[in-house]
TORKOL-4160 file (C-alpha; in steps of 0.2 Angstrom, whole numbers, padded with zeros to 4 digits, m for minus):
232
<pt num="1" X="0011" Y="0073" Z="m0120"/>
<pt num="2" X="m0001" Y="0077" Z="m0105"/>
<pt num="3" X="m0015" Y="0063" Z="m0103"/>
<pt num="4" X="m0031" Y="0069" Z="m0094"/>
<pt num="5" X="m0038" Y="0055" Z="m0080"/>
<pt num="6" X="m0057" Y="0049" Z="m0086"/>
<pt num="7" X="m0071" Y="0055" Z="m0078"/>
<pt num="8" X="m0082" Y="0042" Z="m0071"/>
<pt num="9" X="m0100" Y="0043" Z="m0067"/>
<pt num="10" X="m0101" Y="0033" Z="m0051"/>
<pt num="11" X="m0120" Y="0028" Z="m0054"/>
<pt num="12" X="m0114" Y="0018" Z="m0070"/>
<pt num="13" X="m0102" Y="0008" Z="m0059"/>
<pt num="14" X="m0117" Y="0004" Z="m0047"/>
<pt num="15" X="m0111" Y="0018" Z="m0035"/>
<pt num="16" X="m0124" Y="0033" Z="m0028"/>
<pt num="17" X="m0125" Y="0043" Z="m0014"/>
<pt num="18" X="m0137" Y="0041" Z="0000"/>
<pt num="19" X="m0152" Y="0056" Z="0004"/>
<pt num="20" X="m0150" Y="0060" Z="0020"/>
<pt num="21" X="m0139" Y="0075" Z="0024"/>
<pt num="22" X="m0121" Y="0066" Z="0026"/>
<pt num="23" X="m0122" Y="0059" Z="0009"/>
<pt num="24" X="m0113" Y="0042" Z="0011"/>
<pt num="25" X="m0110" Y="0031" Z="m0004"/>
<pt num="26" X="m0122" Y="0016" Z="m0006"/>
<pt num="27" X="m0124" Y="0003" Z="m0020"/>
<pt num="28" X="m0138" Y="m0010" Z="m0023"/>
<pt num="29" X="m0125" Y="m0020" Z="m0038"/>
<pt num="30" X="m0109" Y="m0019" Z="m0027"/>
<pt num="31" X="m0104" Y="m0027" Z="m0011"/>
<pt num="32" X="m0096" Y="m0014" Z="0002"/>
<pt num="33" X="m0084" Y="m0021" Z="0008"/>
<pt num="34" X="m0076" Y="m0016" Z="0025"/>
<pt num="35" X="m0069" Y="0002" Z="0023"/>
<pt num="36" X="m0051" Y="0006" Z="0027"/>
<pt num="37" X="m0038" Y="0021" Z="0034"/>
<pt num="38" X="m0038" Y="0026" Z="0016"/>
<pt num="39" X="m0052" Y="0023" Z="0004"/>
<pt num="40" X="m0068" Y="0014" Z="0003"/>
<pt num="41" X="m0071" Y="m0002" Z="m0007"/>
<pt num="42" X="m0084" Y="m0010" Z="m0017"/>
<pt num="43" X="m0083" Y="m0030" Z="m0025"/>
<pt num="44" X="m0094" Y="m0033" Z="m0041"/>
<pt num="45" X="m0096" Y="m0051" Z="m0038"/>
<pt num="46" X="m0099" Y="m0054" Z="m0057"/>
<pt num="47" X="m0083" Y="m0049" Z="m0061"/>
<pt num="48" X="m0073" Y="m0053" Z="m0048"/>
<pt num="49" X="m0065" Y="m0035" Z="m0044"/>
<pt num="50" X="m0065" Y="m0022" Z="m0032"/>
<pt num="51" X="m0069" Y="m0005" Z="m0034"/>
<pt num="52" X="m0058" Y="0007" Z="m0021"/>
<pt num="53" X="m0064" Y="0026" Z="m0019"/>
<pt num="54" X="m0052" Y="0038" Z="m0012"/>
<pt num="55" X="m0061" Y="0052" Z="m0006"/>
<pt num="56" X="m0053" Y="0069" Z="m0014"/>
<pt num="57" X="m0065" Y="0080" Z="m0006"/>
<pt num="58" X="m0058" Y="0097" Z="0008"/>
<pt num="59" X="m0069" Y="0089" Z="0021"/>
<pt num="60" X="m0060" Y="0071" Z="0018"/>
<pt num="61" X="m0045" Y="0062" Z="0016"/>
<pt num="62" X="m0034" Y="0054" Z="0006"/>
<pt num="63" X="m0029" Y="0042" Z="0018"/>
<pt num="64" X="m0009" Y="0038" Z="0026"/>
<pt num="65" X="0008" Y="0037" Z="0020"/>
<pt num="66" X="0024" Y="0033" Z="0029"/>
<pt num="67" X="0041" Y="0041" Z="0033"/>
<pt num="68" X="0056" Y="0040" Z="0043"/>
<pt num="69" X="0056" Y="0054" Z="0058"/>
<pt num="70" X="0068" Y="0058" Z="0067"/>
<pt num="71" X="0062" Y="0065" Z="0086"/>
<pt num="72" X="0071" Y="0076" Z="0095"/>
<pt num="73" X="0082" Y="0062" Z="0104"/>
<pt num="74" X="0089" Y="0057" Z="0088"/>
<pt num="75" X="0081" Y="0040" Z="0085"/>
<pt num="76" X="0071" Y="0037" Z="0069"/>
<pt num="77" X="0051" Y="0032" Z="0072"/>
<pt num="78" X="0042" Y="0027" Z="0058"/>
<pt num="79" X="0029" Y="0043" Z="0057"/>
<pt num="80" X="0010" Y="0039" Z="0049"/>
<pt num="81" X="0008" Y="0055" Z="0039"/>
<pt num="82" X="m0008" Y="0061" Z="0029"/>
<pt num="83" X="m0005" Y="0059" Z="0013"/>
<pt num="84" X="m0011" Y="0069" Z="m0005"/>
<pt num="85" X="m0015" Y="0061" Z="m0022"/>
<pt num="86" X="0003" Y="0061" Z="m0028"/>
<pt num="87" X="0008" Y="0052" Z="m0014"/>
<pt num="88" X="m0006" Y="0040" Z="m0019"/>
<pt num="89" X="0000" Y="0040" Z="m0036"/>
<pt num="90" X="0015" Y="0036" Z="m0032"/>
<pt num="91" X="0011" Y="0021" Z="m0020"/>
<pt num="92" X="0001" Y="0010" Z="m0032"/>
<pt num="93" X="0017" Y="0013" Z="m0044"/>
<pt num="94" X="0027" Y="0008" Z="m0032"/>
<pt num="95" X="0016" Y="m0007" Z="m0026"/>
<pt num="96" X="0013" Y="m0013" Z="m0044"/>
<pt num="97" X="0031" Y="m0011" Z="m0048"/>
<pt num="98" X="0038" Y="m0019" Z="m0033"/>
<pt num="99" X="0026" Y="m0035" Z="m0035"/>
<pt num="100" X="0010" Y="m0032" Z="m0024"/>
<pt num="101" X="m0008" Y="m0035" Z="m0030"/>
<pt num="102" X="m0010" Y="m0023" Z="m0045"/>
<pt num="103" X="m0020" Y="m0009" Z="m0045"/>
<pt num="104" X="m0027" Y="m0001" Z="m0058"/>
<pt num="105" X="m0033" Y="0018" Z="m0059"/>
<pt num="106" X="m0050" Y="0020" Z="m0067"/>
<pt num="107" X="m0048" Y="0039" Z="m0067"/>
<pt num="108" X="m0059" Y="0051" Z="m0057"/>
<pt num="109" X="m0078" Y="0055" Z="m0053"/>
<pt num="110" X="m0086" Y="0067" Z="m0063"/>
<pt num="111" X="m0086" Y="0078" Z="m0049"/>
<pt num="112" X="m0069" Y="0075" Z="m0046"/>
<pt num="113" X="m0073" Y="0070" Z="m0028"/>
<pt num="114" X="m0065" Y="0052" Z="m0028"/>
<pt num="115" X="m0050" Y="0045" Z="m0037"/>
<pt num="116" X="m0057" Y="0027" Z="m0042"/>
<pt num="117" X="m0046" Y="0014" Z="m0042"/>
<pt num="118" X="m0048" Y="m0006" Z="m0045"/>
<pt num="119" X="m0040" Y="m0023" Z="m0040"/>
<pt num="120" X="m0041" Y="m0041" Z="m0044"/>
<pt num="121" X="m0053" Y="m0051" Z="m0029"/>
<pt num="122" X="m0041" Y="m0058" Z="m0017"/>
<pt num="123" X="m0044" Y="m0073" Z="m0005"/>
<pt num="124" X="m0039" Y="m0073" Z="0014"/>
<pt num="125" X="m0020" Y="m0079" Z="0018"/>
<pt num="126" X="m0019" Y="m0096" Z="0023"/>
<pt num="127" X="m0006" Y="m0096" Z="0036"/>
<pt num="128" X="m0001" Y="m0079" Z="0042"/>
<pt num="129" X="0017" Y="m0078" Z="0044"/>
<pt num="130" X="0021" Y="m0090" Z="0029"/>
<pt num="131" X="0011" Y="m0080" Z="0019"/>
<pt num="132" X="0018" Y="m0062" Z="0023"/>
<pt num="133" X="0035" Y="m0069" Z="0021"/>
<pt num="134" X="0032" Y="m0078" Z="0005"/>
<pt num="135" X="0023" Y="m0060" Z="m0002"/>
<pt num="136" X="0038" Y="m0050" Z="0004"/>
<pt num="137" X="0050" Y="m0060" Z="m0005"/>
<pt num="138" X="0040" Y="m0059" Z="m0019"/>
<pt num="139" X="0042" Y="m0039" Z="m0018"/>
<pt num="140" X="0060" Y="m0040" Z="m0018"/>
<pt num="141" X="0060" Y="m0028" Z="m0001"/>
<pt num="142" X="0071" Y="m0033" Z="0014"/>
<pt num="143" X="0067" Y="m0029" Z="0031"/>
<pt num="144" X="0081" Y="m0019" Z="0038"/>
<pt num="145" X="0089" Y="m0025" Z="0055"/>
<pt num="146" X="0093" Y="m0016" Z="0067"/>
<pt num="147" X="0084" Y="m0007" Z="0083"/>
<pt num="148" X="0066" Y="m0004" Z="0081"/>
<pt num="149" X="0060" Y="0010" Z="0072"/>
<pt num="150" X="0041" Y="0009" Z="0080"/>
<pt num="151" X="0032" Y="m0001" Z="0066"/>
<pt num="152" X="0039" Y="m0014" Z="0056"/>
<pt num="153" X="0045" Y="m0011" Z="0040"/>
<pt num="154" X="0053" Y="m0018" Z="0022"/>
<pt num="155" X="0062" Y="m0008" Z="0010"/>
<pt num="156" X="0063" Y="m0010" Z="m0008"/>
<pt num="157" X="0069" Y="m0001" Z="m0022"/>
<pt num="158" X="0057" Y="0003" Z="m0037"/>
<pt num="159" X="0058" Y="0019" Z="m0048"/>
<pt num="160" X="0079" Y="0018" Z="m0045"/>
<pt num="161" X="0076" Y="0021" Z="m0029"/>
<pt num="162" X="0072" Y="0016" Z="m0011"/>
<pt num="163" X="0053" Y="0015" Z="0000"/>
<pt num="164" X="0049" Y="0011" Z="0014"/>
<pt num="165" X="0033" Y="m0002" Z="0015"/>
<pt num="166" X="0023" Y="m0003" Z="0032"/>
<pt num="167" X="0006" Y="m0009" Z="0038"/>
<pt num="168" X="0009" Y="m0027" Z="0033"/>
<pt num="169" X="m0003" Y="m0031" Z="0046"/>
<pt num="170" X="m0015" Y="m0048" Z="0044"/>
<pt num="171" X="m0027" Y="m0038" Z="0033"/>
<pt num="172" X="m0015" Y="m0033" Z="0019"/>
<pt num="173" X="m0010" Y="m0052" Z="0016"/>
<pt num="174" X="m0020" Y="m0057" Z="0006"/>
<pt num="175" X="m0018" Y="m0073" Z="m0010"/>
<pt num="176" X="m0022" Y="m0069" Z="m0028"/>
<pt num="177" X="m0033" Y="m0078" Z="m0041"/>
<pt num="178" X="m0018" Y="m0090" Z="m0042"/>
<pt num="179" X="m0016" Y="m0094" Z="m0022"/>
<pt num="180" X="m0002" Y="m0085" Z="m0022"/>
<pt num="181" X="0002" Y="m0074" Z="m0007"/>
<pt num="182" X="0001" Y="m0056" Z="m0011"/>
<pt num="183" X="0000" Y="m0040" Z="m0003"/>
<pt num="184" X="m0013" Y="m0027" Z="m0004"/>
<pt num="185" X="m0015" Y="m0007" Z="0004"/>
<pt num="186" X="0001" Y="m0005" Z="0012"/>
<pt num="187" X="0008" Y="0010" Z="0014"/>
<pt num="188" X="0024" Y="0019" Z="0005"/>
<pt num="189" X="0034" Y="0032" Z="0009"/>
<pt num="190" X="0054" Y="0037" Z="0002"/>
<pt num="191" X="0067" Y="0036" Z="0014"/>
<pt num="192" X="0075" Y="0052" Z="0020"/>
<pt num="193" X="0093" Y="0052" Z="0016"/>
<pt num="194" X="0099" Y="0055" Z="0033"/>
<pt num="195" X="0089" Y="0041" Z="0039"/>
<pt num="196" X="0100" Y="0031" Z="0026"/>
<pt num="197" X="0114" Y="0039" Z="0033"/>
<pt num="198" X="0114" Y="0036" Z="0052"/>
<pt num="199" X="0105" Y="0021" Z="0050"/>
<pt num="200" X="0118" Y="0007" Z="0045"/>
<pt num="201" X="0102" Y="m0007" Z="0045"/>
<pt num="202" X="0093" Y="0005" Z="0033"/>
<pt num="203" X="0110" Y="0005" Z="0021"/>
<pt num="204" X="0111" Y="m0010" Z="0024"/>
<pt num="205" X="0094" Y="m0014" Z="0017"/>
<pt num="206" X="0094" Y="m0004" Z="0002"/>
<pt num="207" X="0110" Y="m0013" Z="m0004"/>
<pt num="208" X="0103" Y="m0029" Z="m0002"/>
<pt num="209" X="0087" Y="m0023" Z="m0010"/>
<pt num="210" X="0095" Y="m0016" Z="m0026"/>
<pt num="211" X="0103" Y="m0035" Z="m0027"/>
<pt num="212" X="0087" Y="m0042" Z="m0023"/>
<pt num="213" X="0080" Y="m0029" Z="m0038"/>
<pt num="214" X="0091" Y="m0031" Z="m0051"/>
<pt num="215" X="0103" Y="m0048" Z="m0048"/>
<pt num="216" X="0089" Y="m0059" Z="m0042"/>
<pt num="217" X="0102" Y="m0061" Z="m0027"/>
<pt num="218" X="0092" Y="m0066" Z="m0012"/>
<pt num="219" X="0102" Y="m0059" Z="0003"/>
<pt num="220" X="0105" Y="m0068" Z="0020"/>
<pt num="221" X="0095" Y="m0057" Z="0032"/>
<pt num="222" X="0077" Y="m0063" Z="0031"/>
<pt num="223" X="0062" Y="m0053" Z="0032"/>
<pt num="224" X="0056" Y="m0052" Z="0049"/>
<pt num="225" X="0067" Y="m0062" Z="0059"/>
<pt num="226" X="0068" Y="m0051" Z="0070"/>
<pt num="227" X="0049" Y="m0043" Z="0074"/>
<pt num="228" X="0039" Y="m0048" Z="0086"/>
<pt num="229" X="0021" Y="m0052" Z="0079"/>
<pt num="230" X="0011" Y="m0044" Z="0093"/>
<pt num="231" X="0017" Y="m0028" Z="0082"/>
<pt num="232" X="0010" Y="m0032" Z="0068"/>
């Protein structure tokens, strides 16, 4: 059985578009809220959520998603990648599955120009590194060890499979409504089987995040051990 996504008048949510020529979103009931690479948000204060438009439209973007390149000396680089709207299905699956902030999908504008989504109001971290790690291992996801891939990355297993999670940069940690570290945006991508392959760390990873997953078996390689922050 096939379900159709609501349509969403944007007006009704507080949501409009400006006069002049470019048309920009505005809103006189929500607070916007500093856009990122992928969408741009809006917090209701009387409700204590925040409203997230991915722009669908030819002219914009759906933002990023991650994968594993390998370049033409034969090492893997995390790649930054634009990504469509399955990808961005199948990143807030992935990030609710896996224990991140949850995300809720609305459903779409009535012009079908944005896919609206929605999250709980998060706090600030209170102590950066603590907090990542503590949101990291509440994802289940492992970092892989080994040489450096370009950016920072966990992997954890969701949907009886691997992905890759990047970007847990100081503004995806975040603390939900019960001061609990969380994480929030990141980006997802699958993990090419020939990265799992030639990578030992990467195998290496995914074992320990199926045991993580499914045994509750918290392996010995910690999460970040070895990055240095200044990538982050």
């Amino acid at each position: 059985m096939r379900h159709k996504a609501p349509l969403v008048d944007l007006k009704k949510l507080g949501i409009f578009h400006s006069a002049d020529e470019e048309a920009f979103l505005e809103s006189d009931s929500l607070k916007a809220l500093t856009t990122g690479a992928e969408a741009a948000p809006y917090l209701d204060e009387n409700t204590g959520v925040v409203y997230k438009l991915f722009d669908l439209r030819a002219k914009g973007h759906l933002g990023v998603k991650i994968s594993l390149h390998r370049e033409s000396e034969g090492q893997f680089r995390v790649k930054h990648l634009d990504a469509t709207l399955l990808d961005t299905l199948y990143k807030i699956r992935i990030l609710n599955d896996s224990g991140a902030l949850i995300s809720e999908i609305v459903g779409l504008s009535v012009n079908a120009d944005f896919l609206i989504t929605k999250q709980p109001q998060a706090e600030p971290y209170l102590e950066f590194e603590s907090d990542r790690n503590l949101a990291i291992h509440n994802m289940r996801a492992i970092h892989p060890v080994g040489p450096s891939l370009g950016h920072p990355i966990v992997i954890t297993w969701v949907l009886e499979q691997p992905w890759i999670i990047g970007d847990l940069h100081k503004g995806n940690i975040m603390r939900d409504s019960n001061n609990m570290p969380t994480v929030i945006d990141a980006l997802t991508g699958p993990i090419p089987p020939r990265a799992t392959k030639e990578i030992p760390g990467i195998q290496h990873a995914i074992e320990d995040a199926i045991d993580f997953r499914k045994n509750n078996l918290l392996p010995f390689r910690k999460a970040f051990d070895d990055v240095d922050d200044s990538q982050l």
